[in-house]
PANU-740533 format. One record per residue (C-alpha): residue number from 1; x, y, z. Coordinates in steps of 0.05 Angstrom, whole numbers, plus 5000, padded with zeros to 4 digits. Example, Ala and Ser with C-alpha at 12.3 -4.5 7.8 and 13.67 -1.06 7.14 Angstrom:
<nodes>
<node pos="1" c1="5246" c2="4910" c3="5156"/>
<node pos="2" c1="5273" c2="4979" c3="5143"/>
</nodes>
This chain:
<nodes>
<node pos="1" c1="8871" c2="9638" c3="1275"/>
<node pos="2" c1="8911" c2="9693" c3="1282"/>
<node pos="3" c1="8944" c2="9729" c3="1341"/>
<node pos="4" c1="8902" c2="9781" c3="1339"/>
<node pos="5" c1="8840" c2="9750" c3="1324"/>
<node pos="6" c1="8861" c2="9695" c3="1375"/>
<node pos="7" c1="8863" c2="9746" c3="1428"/>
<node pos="8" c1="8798" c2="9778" c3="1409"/>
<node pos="9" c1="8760" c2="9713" c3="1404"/>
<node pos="10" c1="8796" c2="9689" c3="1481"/>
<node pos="11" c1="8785" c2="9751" c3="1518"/>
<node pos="12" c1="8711" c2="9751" c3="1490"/>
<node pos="13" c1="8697" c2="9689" c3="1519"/>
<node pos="14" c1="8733" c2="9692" c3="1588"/>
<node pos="15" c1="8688" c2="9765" c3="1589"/>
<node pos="16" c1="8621" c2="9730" c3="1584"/>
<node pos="17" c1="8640" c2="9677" c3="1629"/>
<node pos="18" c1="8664" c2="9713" c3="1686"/>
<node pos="19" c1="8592" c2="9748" c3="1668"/>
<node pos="20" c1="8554" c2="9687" c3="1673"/>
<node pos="21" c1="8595" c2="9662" c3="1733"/>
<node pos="22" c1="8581" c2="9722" c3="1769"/>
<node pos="23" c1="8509" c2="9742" c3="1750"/>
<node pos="24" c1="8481" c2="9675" c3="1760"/>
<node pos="25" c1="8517" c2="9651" c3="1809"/>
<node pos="26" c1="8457" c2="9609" c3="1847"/>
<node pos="27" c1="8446" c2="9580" c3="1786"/>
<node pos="28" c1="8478" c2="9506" c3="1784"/>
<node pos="29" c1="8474" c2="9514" c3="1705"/>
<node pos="30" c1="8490" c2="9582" c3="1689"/>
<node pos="31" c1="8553" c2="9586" c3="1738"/>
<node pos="32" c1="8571" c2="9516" c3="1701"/>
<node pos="33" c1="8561" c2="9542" c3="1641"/>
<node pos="34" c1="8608" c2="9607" c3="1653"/>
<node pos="35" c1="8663" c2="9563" c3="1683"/>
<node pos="36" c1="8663" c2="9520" c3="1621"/>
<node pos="37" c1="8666" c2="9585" c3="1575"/>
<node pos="38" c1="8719" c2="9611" c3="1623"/>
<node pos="39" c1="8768" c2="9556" c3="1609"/>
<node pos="40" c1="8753" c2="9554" c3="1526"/>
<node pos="41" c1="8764" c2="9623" c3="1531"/>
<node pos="42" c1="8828" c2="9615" c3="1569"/>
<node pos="43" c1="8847" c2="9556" c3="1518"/>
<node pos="44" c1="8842" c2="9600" c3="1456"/>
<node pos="45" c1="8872" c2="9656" c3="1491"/>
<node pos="46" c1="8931" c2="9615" c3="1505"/>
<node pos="47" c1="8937" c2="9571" c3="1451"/>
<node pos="48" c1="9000" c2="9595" c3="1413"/>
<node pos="49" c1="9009" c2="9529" c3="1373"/>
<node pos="50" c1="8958" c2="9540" c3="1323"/>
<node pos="51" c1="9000" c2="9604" c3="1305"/>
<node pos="52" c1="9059" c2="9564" c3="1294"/>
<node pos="53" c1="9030" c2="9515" c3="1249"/>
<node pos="54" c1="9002" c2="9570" c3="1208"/>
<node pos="55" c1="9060" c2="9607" c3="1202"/>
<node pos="56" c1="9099" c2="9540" c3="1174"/>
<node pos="57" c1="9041" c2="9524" c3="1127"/>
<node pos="58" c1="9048" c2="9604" c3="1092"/>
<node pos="59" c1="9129" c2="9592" c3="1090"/>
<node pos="60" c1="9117" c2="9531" c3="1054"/>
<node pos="61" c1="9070" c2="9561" c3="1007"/>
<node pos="62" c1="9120" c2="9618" c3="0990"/>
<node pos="63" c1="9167" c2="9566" c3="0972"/>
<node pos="64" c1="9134" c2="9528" c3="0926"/>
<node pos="65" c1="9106" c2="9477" c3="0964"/>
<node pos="66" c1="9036" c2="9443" c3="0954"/>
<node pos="67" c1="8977" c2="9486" c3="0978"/>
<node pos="68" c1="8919" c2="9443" c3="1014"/>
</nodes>
């Protein structure tokens, strides 16, 4: 995933679960439910090692290394 994408995708996902945290909040599931997406949305948002990895994998392939 890239950075941009990456951000789109984590910010999406921390969006709808401060929604469901905060619409439903009564609601043992629903306000579960939104903390659980808060923190996976958080995770992707701030997960900068995936981007790294990727980045190695395309300067390998420009230099002739095996593509898999």
């Amino acid at each position: 995933m890239n950075t941009i994408s990456r951000t789109i995708v984590g910010g999406v996902l921390f969006l709808f679960g401060l929604f469901f945290t905060f619409t439903d909040f009564f609601n043992l599931l629903t306000f579960t439910f939104g903390i659980l997406i808060i923190f996976l949305g958080g995770y992707i948002f701030l997960n900068k090692k995936e981007d790294e990895i990727e980045q190695i994998k395309e300067e390998n392939i420009l230099k002739g290394g095996k593509k898999k």
